[in-house]
N, C-alpha and C positions, 0 to 999 in steps of 0.2 A: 535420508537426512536424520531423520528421528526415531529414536528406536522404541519397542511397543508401547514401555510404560509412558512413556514422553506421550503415547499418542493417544493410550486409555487416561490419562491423566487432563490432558487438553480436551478430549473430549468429556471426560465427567463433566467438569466445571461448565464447563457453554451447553453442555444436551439441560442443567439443570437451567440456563436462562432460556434454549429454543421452549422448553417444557411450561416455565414458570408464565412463556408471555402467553400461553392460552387463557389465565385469568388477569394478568398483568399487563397488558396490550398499552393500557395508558400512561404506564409507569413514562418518565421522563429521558431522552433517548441523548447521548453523546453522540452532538453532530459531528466529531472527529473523524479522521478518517481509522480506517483499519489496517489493513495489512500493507494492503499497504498501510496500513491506517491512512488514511489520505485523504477522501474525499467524503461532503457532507452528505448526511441523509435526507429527504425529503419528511414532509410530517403528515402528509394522507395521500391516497391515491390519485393519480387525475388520468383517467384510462379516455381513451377516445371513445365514439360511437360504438358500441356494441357491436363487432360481426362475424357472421357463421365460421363456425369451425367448418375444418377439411371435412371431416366426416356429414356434416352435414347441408353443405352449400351445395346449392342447387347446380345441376351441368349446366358446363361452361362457365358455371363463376369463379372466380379463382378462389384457391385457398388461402386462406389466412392464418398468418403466423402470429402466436402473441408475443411479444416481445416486452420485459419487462425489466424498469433499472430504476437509480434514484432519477428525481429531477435533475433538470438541468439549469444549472450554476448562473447561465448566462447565457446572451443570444449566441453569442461562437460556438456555444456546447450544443443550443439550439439548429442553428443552421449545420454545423457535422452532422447532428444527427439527421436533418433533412436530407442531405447530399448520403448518407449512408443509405437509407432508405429506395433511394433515387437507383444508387448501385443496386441493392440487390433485385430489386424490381426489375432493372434493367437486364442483368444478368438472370434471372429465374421467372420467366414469362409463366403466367397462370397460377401465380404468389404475389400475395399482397401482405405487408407487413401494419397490421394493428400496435401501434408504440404505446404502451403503458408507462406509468412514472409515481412512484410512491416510495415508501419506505424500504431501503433493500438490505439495513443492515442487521445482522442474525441477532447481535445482542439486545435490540430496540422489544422486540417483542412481536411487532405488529408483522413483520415478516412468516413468524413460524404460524401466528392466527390466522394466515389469508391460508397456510399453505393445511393449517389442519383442517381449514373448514371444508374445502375442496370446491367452494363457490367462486368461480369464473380464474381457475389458478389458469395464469399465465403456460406458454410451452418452453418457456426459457426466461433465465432471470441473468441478471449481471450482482454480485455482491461480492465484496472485501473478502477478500479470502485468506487463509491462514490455517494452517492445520487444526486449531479449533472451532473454526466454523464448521469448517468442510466435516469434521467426523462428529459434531454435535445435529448437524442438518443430517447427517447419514445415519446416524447412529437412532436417530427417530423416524428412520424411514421417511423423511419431508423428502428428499433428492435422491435417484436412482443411480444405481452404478452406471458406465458406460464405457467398459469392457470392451464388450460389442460393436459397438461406433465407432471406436477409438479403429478397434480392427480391419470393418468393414469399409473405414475411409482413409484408411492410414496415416491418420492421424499424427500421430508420432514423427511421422515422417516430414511432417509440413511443421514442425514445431522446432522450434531451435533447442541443442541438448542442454541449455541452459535451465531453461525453461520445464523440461523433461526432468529434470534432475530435481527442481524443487517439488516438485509431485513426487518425489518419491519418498517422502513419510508415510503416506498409505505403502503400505507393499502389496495389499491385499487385491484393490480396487482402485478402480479411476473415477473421481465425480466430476471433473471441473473440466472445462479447456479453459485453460489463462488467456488470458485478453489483455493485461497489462504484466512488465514487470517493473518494478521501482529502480530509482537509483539514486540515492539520497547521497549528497553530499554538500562542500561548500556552495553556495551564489556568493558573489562577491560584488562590490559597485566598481568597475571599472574606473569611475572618472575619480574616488576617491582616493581608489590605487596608485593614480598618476598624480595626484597631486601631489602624496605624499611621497613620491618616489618608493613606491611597491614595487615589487615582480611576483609574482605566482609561487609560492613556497614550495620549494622538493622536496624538504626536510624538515625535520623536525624544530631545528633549531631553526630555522629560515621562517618557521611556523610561528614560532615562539618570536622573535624578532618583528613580524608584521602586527601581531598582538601589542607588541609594548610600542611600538612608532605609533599605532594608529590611537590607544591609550593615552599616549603622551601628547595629542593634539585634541585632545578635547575630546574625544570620542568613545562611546563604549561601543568596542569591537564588533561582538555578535548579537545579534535581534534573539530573546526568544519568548515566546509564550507559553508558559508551562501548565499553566491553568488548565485547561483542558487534558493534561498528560502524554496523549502522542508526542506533540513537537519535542520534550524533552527526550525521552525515549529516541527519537530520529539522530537528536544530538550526541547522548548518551552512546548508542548503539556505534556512532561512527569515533567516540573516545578508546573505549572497551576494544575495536578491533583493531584501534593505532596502537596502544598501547598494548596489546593482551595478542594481537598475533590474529588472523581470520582461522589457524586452525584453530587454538585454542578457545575461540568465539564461538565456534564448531562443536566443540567438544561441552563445553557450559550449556548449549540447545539440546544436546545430544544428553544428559546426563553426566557424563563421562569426567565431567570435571564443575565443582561447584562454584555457587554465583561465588562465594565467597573464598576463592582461590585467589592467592595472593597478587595474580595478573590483572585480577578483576577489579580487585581491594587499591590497586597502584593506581586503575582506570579512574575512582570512584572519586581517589585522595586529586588527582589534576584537576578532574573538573569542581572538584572543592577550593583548589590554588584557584583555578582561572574568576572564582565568584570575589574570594575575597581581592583579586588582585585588580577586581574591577573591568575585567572583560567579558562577564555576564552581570548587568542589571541584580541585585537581589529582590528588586520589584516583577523581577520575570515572573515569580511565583503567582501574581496577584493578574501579569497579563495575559491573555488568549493568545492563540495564533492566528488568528485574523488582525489582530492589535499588531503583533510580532511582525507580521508583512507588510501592516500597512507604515510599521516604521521603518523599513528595510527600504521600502517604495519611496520614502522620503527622505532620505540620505541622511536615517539619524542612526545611522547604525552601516558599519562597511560589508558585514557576513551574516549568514543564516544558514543552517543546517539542513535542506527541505531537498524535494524531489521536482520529480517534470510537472504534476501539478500544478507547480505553481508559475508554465507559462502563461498562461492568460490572462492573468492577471499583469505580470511583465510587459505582455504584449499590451494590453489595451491601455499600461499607463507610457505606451510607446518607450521603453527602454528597454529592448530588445538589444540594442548595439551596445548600452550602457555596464548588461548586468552578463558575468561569467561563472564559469564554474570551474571544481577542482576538487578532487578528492583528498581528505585528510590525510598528508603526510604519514607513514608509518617512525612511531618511536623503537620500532623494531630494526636493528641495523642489516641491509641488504632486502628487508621483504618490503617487496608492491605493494604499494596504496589500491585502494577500490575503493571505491561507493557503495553503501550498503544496500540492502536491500531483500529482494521475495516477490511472489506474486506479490503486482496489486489489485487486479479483481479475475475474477474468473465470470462465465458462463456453466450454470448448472441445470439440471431439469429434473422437474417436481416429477414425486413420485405417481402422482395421480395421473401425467398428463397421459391420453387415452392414443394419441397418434405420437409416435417418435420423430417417424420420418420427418415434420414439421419442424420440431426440435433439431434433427439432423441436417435438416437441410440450410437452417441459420447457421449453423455450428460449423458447419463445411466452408460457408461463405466468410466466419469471421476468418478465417485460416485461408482466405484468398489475397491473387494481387491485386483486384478492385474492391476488397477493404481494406487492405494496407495503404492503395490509388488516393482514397477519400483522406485517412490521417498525412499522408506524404504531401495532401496539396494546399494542406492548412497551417496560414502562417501563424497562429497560437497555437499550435496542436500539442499537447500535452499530454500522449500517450506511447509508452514504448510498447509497440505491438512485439509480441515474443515469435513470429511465425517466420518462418523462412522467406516466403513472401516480401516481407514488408522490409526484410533485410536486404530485400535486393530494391526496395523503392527508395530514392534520395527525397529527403525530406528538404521543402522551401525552407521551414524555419530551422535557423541555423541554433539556436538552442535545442529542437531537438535531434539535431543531427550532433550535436556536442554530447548530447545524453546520451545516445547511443552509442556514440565512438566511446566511451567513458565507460561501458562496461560490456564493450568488442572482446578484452582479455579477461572478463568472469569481471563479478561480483560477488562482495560479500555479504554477512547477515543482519536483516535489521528484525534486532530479539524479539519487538513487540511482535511480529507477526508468527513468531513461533512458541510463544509461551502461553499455556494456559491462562486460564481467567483470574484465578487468586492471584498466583504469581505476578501477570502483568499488572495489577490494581496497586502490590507492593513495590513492584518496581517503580511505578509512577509516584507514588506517596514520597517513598525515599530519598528518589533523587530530588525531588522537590523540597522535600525537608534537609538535604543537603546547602541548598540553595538558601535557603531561611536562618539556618546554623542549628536548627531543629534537632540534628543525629549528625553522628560521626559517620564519614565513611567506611570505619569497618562496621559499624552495627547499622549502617545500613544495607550492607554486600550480607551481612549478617541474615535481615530479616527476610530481606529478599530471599536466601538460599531457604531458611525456614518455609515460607509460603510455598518455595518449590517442593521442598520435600514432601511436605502436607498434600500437597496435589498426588506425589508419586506413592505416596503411601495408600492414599485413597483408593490410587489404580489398580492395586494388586490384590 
């Protein structure tokens, strides 16, 4: 997907923050998600009892595996993770799984300090993944290649070529197996659709027409929260591919064509109509995405831009039957809509960890049918397992069997997870200063392209 300089460029920028948090560990962490950008971070560790590693637990005690990710959200996140546990216990008699829970995200700081210190480094981590994580944590040697694993389990094989395929900006090496991928597109309130007499847009103009009905009753259209900068980006990223084409989307990650390409520049100028024309809030600037959902949950808003993350919260405000989905119309005449997307986290393993096998043998099980069994029989369940497996499990909850069906014929790209660190920081400012009336959208397609090239200059 990415070619070198895109990859030594993504990795400068973030090896300088995995670097920087060995004396910066307290600096202040954007609970945002990552690559997927998606999900929050924890703020300290809360690891269970201490217990022996394989190498060193007495015969006949089983080995233990560390397992490490952020906290959990909430009890549903809570009880999967029980029931996951259950599975592979059940499955891998004489292994027992140690669940740890703290900070998992690269740019926080506090991640790259547990992993330099080498004091009780977990044997597998779950974190945000994005081609600048992954080669800023490799690139300092914190995460080991896994070449070898990949081969020795075939890996590949149990992965869908989706999934496959977005690993492929490393060309060098493999560090990650994917655990999640994204698919970011519309939610919508079903029950305000009907009132209004809605239908599900196919088009562009059908798009455009649900905006001004639902406008014209009172309503500002879509929820967002830009404050924090992901959710804008989520939005942004699924304009940029209506408008600009998935190859050309393609091409703008890849180099190959600048932010500030006149495709880009068209995407920039809509979502500057949709502000002024009152179907984004100009107060979005000022709110979160936690704000953003909780007014989408309350039917003060008919659309949001967001991924499967946010069933659980759907689910527990029981509107499950209420809230749909739909990928943004293409304003390209004849090309497929898709939902965007990328990993959203992966499984990695610290350089330090001293038995693989351990790490291998979690890593084999996330790539089974009885952990795709545990996500398929959860009626919140918020994750799109990428593995062939979990393709052949029908999921209860009918949102995320929607999510899936939704990116059965490919997905597109969501930028944030593929841009370096300068760059995405500008892309965030931007749009958001788009939103305020702060910058125009060419000098914002503008500064953005500058911060990228600054990055690709750096790399060479």
């Amino acid at each position: 997907m990415m070619n070198a300089n895109s990859k030594r460029a993504a990795a400068a920028s973030f090896i300088t923050l995995v670097l920087l948090g060995t004396s910066a560990c307290s600096s202040p962490i954007n609970p945002g998600p990552a690559p997927s950008d998606s999900k929050p971070a924890a703020t300290a560790p809360t690891p269970a009892a201490p217990a022996a590693s394989a190498s060193s637990a007495p015969s006949g005690q089983p080995k233990v595996i560390k397992v490490y990710t952020g906290a959990a959200p909430n009890e549903t996140t809570k009880e999967s993770r029980k029931k996951t546990i259950e599975a592979f216990e059940a499955k891998n008699p004489g292994y027992k799984i140690q669940w740890l829970e703290g900070d998992n995200q690269v740019e926080g700081g506090k991640l790259s300090t547990m992993l330099n210190s080498g004091v009780e480094v977990p044997d597998v981590i779950n974190i945000s993944t994005g081609p600048g994580r992954i080669q800023a944590l490799a690139s300092a040697n914190l995460i080991m290649p896994l070449d070898q694993l990949y081969e020795q389990n075939k890996w590949k094989d149990k992965l869908n070529p989706g999934a496959v395929d977005f690993m492929k900006y490393n060309a060098d090496k493999i560090y990650e197996v994917p655990n999640t991928v994204d698919a970011i597109q519309v939610y919508y309130n079903k029950e305000i659709f009907n009132r209004l007499g809605l239908q599900v847009p196919k088009t562009s103009d059908e798009f455009g027409d649900v905006l001004k009905k639902i406008k014209a009753s009172g309503m500002t259209p879509i929820a967002l929260g830009a404050r924090n900068g992901y959710a804008i980006g989520w939005l942004f990223g699924n304009i940029l591919q209506a408008v600009a084409g998935r190859a050309k989307t393609a091409d703008i990650l890849n180099d190959k064509a600048p932010w500030n390409d006149p495709d880009a520049v068209k995407a920039a100028s809509l979502f500057g109509d949709w502000v002024k024309a009152g179907y984004i809030d100009k107060e979005a600037a000022t709110i979160d995405d936690p704000g953003a959902k909780a007014r989408f949950l309350d039917a003060k808003h008919a659309m949001i831009f967001i991924g499967a993350w946010f069933h659980v919260e759907i689910v527990d405000k029981k509107m499950q039957d209420i809230v749909g989905m739909f990928p943004l119309p293409s304003f390209k005449p004849g090309e497929t809509p898709y939902p965007t997307g990328g990993l959203g986290n992966s499984w990695v393993v610290p350089s330090q960890v001293k038995d693989v096998s351990l790490a291998a043998k979690w890593l084999d099980f996330v790539l089974s049918k009885e952990y795709a069994a545990v996500t398929a029989s959860n009626p919140a369940a918020d994750s799109i397992i990428p593995s062939k497996a979990a393709s052949e499990a029908k999921p209860v909850s009918k949102l995320l069997e929607q999510s899936i069906q939704s990116i059965s014929g490919g997905s597109g790209y969501n930028p944030s997870v593929f841009m370096g660190a300068e760059a995405k920081d500008a892309y965030y400012q931007n749009l958001t200063g788009i939103i305020g009336g702060l910058v125009a959208p060419q000098k914002a397609m503008d500064n953005i392209e500058a911060a990228d090239a600054k990055e690709r200059k750096a790399a060479k």
